[in-house]
C-alpha positions in Angstrom: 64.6 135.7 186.2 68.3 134.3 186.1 69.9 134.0 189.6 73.4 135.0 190.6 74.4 132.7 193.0 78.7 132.9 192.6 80.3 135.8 191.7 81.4 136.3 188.3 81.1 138.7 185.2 77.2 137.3 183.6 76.4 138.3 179.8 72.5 139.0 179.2 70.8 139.2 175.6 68.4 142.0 175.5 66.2 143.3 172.9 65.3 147.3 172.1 62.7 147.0 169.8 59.2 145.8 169.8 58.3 142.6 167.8 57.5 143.0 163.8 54.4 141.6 161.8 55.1 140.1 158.5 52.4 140.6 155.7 50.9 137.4 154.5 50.8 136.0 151.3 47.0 137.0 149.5 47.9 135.1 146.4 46.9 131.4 147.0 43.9 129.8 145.7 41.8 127.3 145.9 39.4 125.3 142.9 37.2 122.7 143.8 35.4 120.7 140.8 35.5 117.6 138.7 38.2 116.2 137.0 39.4 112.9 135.8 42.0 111.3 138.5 42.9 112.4 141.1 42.6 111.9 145.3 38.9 112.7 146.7 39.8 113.0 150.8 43.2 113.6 151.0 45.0 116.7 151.7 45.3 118.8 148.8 48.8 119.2 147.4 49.9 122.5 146.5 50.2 123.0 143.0 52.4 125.6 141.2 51.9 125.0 137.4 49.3 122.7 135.1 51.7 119.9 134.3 51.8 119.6 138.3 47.5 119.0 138.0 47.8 117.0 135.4 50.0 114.6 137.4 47.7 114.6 140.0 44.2 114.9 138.4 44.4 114.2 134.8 45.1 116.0 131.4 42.2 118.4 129.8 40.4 116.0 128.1 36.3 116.4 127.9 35.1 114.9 131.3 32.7 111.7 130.4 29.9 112.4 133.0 27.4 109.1 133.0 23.6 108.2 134.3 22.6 105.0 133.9 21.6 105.5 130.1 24.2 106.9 128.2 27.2 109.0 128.8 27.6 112.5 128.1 31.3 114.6 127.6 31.9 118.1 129.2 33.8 120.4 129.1 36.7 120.0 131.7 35.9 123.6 133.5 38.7 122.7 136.4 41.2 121.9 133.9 40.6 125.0 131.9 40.4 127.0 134.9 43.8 125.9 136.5 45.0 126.6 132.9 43.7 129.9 132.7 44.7 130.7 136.4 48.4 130.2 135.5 48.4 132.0 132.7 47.2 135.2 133.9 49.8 135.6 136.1 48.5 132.6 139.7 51.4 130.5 141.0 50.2 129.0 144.1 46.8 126.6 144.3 44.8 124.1 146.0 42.6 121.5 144.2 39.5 119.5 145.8 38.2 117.2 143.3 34.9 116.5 143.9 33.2 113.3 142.8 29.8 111.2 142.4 29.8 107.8 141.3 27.0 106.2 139.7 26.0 103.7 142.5 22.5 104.1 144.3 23.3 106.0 146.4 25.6 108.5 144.8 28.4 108.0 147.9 31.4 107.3 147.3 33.5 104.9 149.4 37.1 104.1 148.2 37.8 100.2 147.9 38.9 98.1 150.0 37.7 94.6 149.8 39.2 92.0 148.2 39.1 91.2 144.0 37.1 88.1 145.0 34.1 90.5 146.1 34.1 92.2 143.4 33.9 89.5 141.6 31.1 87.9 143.2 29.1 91.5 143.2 28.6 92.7 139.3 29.9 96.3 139.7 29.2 97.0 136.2 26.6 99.2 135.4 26.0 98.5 131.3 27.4 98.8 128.2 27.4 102.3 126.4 28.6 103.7 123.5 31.9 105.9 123.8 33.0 108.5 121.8 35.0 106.0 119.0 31.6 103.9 119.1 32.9 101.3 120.5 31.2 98.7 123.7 32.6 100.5 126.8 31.8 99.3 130.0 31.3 101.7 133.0 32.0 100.2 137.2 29.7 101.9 139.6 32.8 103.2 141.5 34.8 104.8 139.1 37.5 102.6 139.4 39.3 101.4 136.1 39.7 97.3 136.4 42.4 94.9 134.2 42.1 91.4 135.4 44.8 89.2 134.1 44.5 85.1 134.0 46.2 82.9 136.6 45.9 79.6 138.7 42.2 78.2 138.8 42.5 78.3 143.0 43.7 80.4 145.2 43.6 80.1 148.6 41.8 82.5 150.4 45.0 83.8 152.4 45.9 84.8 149.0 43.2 87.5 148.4 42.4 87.9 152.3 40.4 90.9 153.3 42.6 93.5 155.1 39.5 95.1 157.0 39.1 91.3 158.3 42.5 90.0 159.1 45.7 91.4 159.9 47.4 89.4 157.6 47.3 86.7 155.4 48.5 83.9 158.1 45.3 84.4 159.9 42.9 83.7 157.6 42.1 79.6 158.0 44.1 77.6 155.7 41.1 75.0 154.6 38.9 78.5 152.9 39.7 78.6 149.4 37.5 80.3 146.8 37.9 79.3 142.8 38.6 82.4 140.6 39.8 81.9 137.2 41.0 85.9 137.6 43.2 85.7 139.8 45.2 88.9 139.4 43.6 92.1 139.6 44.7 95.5 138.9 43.0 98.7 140.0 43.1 102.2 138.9 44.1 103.8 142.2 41.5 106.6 141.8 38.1 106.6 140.3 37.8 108.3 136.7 38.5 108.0 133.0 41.7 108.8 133.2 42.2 106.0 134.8 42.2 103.3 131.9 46.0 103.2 131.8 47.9 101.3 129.2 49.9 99.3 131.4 53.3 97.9 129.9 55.2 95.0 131.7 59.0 94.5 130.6 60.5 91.3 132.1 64.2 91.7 132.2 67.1 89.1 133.6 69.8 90.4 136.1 73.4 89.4 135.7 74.2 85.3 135.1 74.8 84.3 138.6 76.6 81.1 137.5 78.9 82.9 134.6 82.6 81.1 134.5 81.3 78.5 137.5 82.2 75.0 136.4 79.8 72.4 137.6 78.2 75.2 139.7 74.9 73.8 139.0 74.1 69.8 139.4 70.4 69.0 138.6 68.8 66.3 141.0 65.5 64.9 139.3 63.1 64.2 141.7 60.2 62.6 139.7 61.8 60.1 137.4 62.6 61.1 133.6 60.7 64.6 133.7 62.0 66.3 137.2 59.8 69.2 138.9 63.0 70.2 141.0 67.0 71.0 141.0 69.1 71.2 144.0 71.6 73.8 143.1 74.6 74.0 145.8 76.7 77.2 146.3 74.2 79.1 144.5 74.3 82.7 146.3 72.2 85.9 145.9 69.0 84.7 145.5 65.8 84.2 148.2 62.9 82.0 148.4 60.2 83.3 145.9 63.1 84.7 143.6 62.1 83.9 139.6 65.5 82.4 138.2 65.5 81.7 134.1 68.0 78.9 133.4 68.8 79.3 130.0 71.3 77.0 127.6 74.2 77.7 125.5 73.7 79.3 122.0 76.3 76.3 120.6 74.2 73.5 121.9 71.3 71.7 120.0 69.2 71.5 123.4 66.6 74.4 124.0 65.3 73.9 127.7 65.0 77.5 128.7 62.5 77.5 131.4 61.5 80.0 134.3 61.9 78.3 137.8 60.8 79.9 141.8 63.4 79.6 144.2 61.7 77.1 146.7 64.2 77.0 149.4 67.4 77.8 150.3 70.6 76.4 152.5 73.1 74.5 151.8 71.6 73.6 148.5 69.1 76.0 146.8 65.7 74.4 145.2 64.1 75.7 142.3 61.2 74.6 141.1 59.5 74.6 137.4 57.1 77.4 137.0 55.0 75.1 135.2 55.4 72.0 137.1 57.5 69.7 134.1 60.8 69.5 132.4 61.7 67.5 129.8 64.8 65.9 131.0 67.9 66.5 133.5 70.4 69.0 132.3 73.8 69.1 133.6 74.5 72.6 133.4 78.1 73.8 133.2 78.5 77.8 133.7 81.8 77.9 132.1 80.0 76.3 128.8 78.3 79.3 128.8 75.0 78.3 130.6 73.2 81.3 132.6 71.2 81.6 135.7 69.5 85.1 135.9 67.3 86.1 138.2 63.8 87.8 136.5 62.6 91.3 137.6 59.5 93.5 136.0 60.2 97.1 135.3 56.1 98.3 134.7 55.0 101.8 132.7 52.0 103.0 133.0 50.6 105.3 130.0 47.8 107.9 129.9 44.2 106.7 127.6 46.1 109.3 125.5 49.2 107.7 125.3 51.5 109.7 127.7 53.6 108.5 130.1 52.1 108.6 133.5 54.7 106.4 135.8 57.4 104.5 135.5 58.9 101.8 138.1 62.1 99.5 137.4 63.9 96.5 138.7 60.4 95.6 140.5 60.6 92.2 142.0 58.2 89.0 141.6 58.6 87.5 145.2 56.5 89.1 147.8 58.7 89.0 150.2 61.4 92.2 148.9 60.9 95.5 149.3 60.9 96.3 146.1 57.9 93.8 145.4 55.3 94.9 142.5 53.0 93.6 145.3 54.7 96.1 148.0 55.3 99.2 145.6 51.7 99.2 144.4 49.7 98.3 147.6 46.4 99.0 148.7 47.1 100.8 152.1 50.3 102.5 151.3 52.5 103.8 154.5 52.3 107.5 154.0 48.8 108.1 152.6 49.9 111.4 151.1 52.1 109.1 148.7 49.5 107.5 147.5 49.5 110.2 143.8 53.0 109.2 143.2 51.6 105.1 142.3 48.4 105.2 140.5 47.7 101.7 140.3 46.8 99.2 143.3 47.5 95.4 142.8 44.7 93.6 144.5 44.0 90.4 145.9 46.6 91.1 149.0 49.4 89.8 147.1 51.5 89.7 149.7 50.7 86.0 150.0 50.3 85.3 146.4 53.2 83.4 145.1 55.7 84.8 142.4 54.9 82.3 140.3 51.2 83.1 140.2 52.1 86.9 139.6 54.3 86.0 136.9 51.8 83.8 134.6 49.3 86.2 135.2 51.0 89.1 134.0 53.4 87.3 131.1 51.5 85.3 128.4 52.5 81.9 127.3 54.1 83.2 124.0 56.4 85.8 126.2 57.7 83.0 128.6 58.6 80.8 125.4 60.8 80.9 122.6 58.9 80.8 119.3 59.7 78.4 116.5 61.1 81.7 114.3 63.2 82.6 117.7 64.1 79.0 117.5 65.5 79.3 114.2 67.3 82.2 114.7 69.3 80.6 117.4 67.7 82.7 120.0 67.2 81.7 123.3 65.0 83.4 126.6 67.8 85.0 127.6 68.8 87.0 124.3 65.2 88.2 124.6 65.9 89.1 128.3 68.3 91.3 127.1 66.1 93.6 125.3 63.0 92.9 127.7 60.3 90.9 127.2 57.1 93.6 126.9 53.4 92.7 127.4 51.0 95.2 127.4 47.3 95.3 128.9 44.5 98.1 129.0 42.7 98.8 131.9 38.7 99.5 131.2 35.4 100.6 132.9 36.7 103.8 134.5 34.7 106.9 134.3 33.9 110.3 135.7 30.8 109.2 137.4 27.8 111.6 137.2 27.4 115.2 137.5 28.3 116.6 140.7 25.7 118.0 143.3 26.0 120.5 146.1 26.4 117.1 148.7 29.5 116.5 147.0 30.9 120.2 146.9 30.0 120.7 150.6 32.0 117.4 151.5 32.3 115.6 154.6 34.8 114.9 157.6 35.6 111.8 158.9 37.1 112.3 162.4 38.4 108.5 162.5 39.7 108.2 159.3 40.9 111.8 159.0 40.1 112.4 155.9 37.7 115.3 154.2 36.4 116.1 150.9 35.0 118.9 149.0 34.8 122.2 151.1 35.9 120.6 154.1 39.3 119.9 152.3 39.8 124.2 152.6 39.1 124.7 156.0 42.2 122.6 157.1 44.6 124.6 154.7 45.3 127.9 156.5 47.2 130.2 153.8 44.1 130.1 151.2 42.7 133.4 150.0 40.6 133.3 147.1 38.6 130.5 146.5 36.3 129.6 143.2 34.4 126.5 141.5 34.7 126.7 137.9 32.2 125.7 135.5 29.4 125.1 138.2 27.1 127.4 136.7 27.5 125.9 132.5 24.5 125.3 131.7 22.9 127.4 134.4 19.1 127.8 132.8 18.4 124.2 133.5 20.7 123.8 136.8 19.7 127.2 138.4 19.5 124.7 141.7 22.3 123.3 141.9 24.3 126.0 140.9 22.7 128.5 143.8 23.5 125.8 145.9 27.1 125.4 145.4 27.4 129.1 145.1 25.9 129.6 148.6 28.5 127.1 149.9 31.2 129.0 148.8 30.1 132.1 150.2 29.4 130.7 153.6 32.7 128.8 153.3 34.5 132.1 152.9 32.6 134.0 155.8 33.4 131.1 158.0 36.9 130.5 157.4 36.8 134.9 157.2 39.9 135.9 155.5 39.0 134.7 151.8 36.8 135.9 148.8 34.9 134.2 146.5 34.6 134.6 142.8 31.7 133.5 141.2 30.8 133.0 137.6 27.7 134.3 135.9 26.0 131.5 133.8 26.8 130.7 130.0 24.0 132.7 127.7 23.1 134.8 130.3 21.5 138.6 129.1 21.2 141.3 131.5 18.1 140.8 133.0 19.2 137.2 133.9 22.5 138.0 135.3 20.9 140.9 137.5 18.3 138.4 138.9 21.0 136.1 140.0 22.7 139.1 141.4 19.8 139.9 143.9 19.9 136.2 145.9 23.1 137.6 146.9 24.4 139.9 149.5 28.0 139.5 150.9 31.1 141.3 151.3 33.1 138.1 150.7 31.9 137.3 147.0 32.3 139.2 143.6 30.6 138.3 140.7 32.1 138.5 137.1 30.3 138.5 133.5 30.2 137.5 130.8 32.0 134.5 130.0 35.4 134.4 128.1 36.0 133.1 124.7 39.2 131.3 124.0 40.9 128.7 121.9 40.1 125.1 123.3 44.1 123.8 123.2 42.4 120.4 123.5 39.4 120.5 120.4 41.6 123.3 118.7 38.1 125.4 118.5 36.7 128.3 120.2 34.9 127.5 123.3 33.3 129.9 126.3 34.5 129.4 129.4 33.4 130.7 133.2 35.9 134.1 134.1 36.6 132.8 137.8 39.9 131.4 136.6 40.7 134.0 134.5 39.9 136.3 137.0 41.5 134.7 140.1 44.7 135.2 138.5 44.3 138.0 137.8 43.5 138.8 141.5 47.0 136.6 141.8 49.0 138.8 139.6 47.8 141.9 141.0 48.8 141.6 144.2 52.4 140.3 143.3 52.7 143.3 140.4 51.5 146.3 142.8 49.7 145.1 145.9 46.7 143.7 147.3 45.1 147.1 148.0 44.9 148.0 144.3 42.0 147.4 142.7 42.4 144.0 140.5 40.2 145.8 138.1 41.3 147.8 134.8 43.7 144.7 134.5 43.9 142.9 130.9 43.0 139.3 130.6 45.5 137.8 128.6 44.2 134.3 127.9 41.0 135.7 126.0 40.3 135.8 122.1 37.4 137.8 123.3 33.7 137.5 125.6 30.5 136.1 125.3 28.9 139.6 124.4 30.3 143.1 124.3 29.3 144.9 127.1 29.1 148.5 126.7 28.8 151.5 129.3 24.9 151.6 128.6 25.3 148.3 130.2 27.4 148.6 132.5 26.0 151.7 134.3 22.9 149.2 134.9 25.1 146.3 136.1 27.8 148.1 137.8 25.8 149.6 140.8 24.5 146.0 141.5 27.9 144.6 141.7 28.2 142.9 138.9 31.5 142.9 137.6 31.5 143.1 133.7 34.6 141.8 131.6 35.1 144.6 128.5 36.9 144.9 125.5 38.2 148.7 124.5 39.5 149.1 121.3 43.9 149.2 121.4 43.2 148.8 125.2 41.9 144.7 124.3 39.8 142.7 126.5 39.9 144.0 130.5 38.6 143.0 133.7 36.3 146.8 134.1 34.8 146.1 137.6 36.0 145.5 141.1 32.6 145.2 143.7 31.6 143.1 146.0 27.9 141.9 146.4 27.3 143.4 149.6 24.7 145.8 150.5 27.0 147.4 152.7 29.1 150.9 150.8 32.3 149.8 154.0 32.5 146.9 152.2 31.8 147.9 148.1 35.1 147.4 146.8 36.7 143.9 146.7 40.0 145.4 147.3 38.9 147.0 150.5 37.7 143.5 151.2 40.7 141.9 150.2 43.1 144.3 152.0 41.1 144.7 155.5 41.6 140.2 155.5 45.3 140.7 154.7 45.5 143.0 157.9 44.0 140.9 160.4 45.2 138.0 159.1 48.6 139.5 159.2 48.0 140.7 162.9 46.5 137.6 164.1 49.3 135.8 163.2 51.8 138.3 164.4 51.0 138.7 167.4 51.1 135.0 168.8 53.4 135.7 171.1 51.3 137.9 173.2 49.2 134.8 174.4 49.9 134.2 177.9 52.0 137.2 178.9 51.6 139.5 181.7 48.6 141.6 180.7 50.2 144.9 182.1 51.0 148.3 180.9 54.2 146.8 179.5 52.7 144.2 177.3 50.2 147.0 176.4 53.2 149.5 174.9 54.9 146.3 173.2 51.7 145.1 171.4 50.7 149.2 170.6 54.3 149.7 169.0 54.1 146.0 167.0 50.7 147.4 165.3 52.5 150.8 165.0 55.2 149.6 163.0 53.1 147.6 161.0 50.7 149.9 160.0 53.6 152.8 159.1 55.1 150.2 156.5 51.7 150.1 155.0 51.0 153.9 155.4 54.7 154.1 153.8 53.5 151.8 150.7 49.9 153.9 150.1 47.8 151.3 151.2 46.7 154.2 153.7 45.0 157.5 153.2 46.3 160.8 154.7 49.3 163.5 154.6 50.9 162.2 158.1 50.6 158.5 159.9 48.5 159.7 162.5 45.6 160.4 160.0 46.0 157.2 158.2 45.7 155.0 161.4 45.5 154.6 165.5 46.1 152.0 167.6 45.0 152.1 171.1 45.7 149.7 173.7 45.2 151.0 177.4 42.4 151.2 180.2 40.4 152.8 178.1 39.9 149.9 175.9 39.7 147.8 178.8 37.5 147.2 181.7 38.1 145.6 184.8 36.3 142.8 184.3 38.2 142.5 180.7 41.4 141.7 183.2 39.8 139.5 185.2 38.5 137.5 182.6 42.2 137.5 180.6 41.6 139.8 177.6 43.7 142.4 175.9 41.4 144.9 173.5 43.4 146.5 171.4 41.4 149.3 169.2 42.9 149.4 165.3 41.4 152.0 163.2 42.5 152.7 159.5 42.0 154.7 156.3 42.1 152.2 153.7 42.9 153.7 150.2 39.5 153.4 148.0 39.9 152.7 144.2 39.4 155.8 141.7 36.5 154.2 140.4 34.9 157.6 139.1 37.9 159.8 137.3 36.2 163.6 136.8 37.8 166.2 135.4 35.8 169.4 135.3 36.9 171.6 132.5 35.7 175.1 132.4 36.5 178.2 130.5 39.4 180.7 131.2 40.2 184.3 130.6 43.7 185.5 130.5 42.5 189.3 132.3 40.3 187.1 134.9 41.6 187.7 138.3 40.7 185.5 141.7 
């Protein structure tokens, strides 16, 4: 309580009314599944259209699943599903991509070593045949490699092991390994669409000796052919900088060469990227002589062609901020950052030398004029101007092999915090309605697996208690095979949906059948944002559909509907409708999936609103305040015809008093509050009895 200690006139904020309880949102959704880039253990990022997956995880393209024989395209169910989602009407949704890569074991561990290990362990698993029928190489890891030529030595500081020294200085000096590949670029995440074109543009700054007279005085330093110039008062540069020294157009000398900063002071020292010059230049900047200093803008393109990234005004010495090396490192600061760069430069260049980084990277021909440039009276830096381009493919990236339950289930690593899989959901509070798409394509020969995964959902949604699953039916499936699915089954938070929808493959421009889960959860989406989770999402058109596997019709359905299967119907000038909304639980409370649905939107509503009872004085007071929160809450809903009955107090009760509470309830710190409502149940059955009528009969 405030104290009054002096007099005075004291001003007190008060409230009158009891504390409200905002709805929560019933809309967001989460797939888990393959697809071709994408993070494996870190958080999901919530994705509101399918241009945002495809930045993330890949475009629609069939996935290339692999085994140690030949590889074998799929159908790319996730990207189809997160396609379909958004169409029908979803806007919010969480992806875990869920991967197996073709080692041994079927684990996947992320890379970390060094290049050098990789090249001493062959990570290549053979030579297949792709699509085009050309030799395609798959690595066991996923990971798309382009290895680009440099020095024949390195020292080991240069390609140091980050797990085994903090930085390059610790690693001993007289360790050096000979690799011929000395640059090494890696496909930040496993998969195919990780064999990026990757487009190098070298472009020159502004001349930092233009109008200078005699800025520049060339010292040789090994007789007629110097390796080094001592340049005095030459200013905005650093050691490791790449400066081009470049002649003027009106001279008959052509010495344009690339040189490293080596130190700087009083004088600055460049050296000769290749080691030689032919003679000592006197180079006059008011002649027209430049200085520039060299920086790499990089592209990266989609297998496809698209552009994926795209980075500027990168620099070649290690040292900036803005180094290739820094921008595109293997342990990035904010982990979470990590989609925005898809590529990781390898080798720890942090020591590597900008001079090793740019022959890697720029062939001979792009660091030299040719004889036709020659002739032209071009020079380096006229090409500069334009940027110099050099383009590389990355190879041996893949989808890996067929996921398996192990993978869907994921894993936690306390010490790393990271998860995968399922585990990824469980972190992520706001989900409601979670699915798998495509788990169950090909279902006759995978029955297994695709039990399996479908258990794991299910227990995934009991667990985490507020969320639903949808599950597919399998492709081909008649009705004695889609009943005897059914009857493994028997859970409130499930509902099962056949047959499977037939649409227009954007991608191979033909008609393809797809799982309904995606369909259908947006459907569940759009429902609840049109009229409201309590309604039924059932009688509800699915707009992305030429049609369904079969044509169900109400002999059918009056076998399938009391099991809970959910069939998908087309009704002629009514088109193709979702005509089913059960769960599969045994239980009538819980037949509908709105009931479901809706009774998981109040207590997650109340469990959040009412926070701020935790720790208060469990009295009669607290009692009345928590009583009228519910109270109001449950009016608003009465209000809206989520509840049945003519007046409030026969659409709900709350109760919170001694007689929901023993003593030894106090004495142990609980509050039991009682909730009891009439939820509104769907019209699933609409009878009208029609019987005959006399105008002279009375009564």
């Amino acid at each position: 309580m405030p104290e009054y200690l002096a007099p005075g006139v004291f001003i007190e904020e008060t409230s009158f009314r009891s504390k409200s309880i905002e709805g929560v949102s019933t809309t967001t959704t989460g797939f888990i599944g393959a697809s071709r880039f994408g993070p494996i253990d870190l958080e999901p990022e919530l994705i509101t259209s399918l241009g945002e997956f495809e930045r993330i995880y890949g475009t629609g393209e069939p996935l290339v699943f692999s085994t140690k024989t030949a590889p074998k395209a799929a159908i790319h169910d996730l990207w189809q599903g997160v396609r379909a989602f958004f169409l029908e009407g979803g806007s919010r949704l969480y992806v875990s991509r869920t991967f197996r890569p073709l080692n041994s074991t079927g684990t996947y561990t992320a890379p970390t070593a060094t290049a050098q290990s990789e090249v001493n362990k062959d990570a290549r698993v053979g030579s297949f045949a792709d699509p085009g029928n050309s030799a395609y190489t798959f690595y066991e890891d996923g990971h798309a490699r382009l290895w680009l030529s440099g020095a024949a030595a390195v020292p080991l500081a240069g390609i140091y092991d980050e797990t085994q020294y903090a930085k390059p200085a610790d690693v001993p000096k007289e360790q050096t390994i000979k690799v011929q590949n000395t640059l090494l670029l890696r496909s930040r995440f496993p998969g195919s669409y990780g064999n990026f074109q990757v487009r190098f543009v070298l472009q020159g700054g502004a001349n930092l000796i233009a109008g200078k007279k005699k800025a520049i005085f060339p010292d040789p330093k090994d007789g007629d052919k110097p390796k080094e110039y001592e340049f005095p008062n030459l200013t905005g540069v650093s050691v490791g900088d790449l400066i081009l020294l470049d002649e003027d157009r009106a001279t008959t000398q052509n010495f344009s060469k690339v040189y490293m900063v080596k130190s700087v002071g009083s004088d600055v020292v460049l050296t000769a990227l290749d080691g030689t010059d032919s003679k000592t230049h006197d180079l006059d900047g008011s002649k027209g002589y430049v200085a520039r200093k060299l920086t790499l803008n990089l592209e990266v393109l989609s297998p496809e062609g698209a552009l994926v990234g795209a980075w500027s005004a990168l620099s070649f010495n290690p040292a900036d901020d803005s180094a290739i090396t820094r921008v595109f490192k293997q342990r990035l600061d904010n982990p979470q950052s990590a989609i925005r760069y898809p590529l990781v430069i390898q080798h720890g260049l942090e020591a590597v030398k900008a001079s090793g980084l740019f022959t890697g990277v720029f062939s001979t021909s792009a660091q030299h004029l040719s004889e036709v440039e020659k002739n032209q009276g071009l020079t380096l830096a006229d090409k500069l101007l334009k940027g110099i381009l050099q383009t590389h493919a990355m190879t041996g990236g893949n989808d890996g092999a067929p996921p398996t339950p192990t993978e869907f289930e994921g894993k936690e690593d306390l010490a790393l915090n990271t998860r995968t899989g399922l585990k990824q959901f469980e972190a992520l509070e706001d989900i409601s309605i979670v699915a798998a798409p495509g788990i169950t394509r090909g279902y006759a020969s995978n029955t297994q697996n695709a039990q399996s995964i479908q258990n794991l959902l299910i227990a995934h949604c009991q667990k985490m208690r507020y969320r639903i699953a949808v599950l597919d039916s399998g492709d081909g499936m008649g009705i004695s095979d889609v009943r005897t699915m059914r009857s493994v089954y028997d859970t409130s938070h499930a509902a099962l949906y056949y047959p499977w929808v037939r649409i227009l493959d954007p991608i191979s421009k033909k008609e393809i059948l797809l799982p309904p889960s995606g369909f259908v959860a947006g459907i569940y989406a759009r429902n609840d944002i049109e009229r409201a989770v309590f309604k039924a999402p059932a009688n509800e058109i699915v707009s992305g559909a030429l049609g369904f596997e079969f044509n169900i019709h109400k002999a059918q359905q009056e076998v399938l509907n009391p099991e809970g299967i959910n069939c998908l119907r087309f009704f002629e000038g009514r088109g193709n409708r979702v005509w089913g909304a059960r769960t599969l639980s045994s239980d009538s409370e819980w037949k509908y999936v709105n009931i479901r649905r809706y009774f998981a939107y109040l207590e997650r509503s109340i469990e959040r609103g009412m926070q701020w009872a935790v720790f208060e004085p469990n009295g009669s007071q607290l009692w009345d305040n928590v009583r009228r929160t519910i109270e109001d809450f449950l009016l608003n809903e009465w209000q809206s015809g989520a509840l049945l009955g003519e007046k409030p107090e026969r659409a709900y009760f709350v109760r919170c008093d001694r007689s929901t509470m023993t003593q030894n309830d106090l004495d142990n710190g609980r509050l039991v509050c009682l909730v009891g409502v009439a939820p509104v149940k769907p019209a699933e059955f609409v009878i009208f009895r029609i019987g005959q009528w006399t105008a002279d009969r009375k009564g």
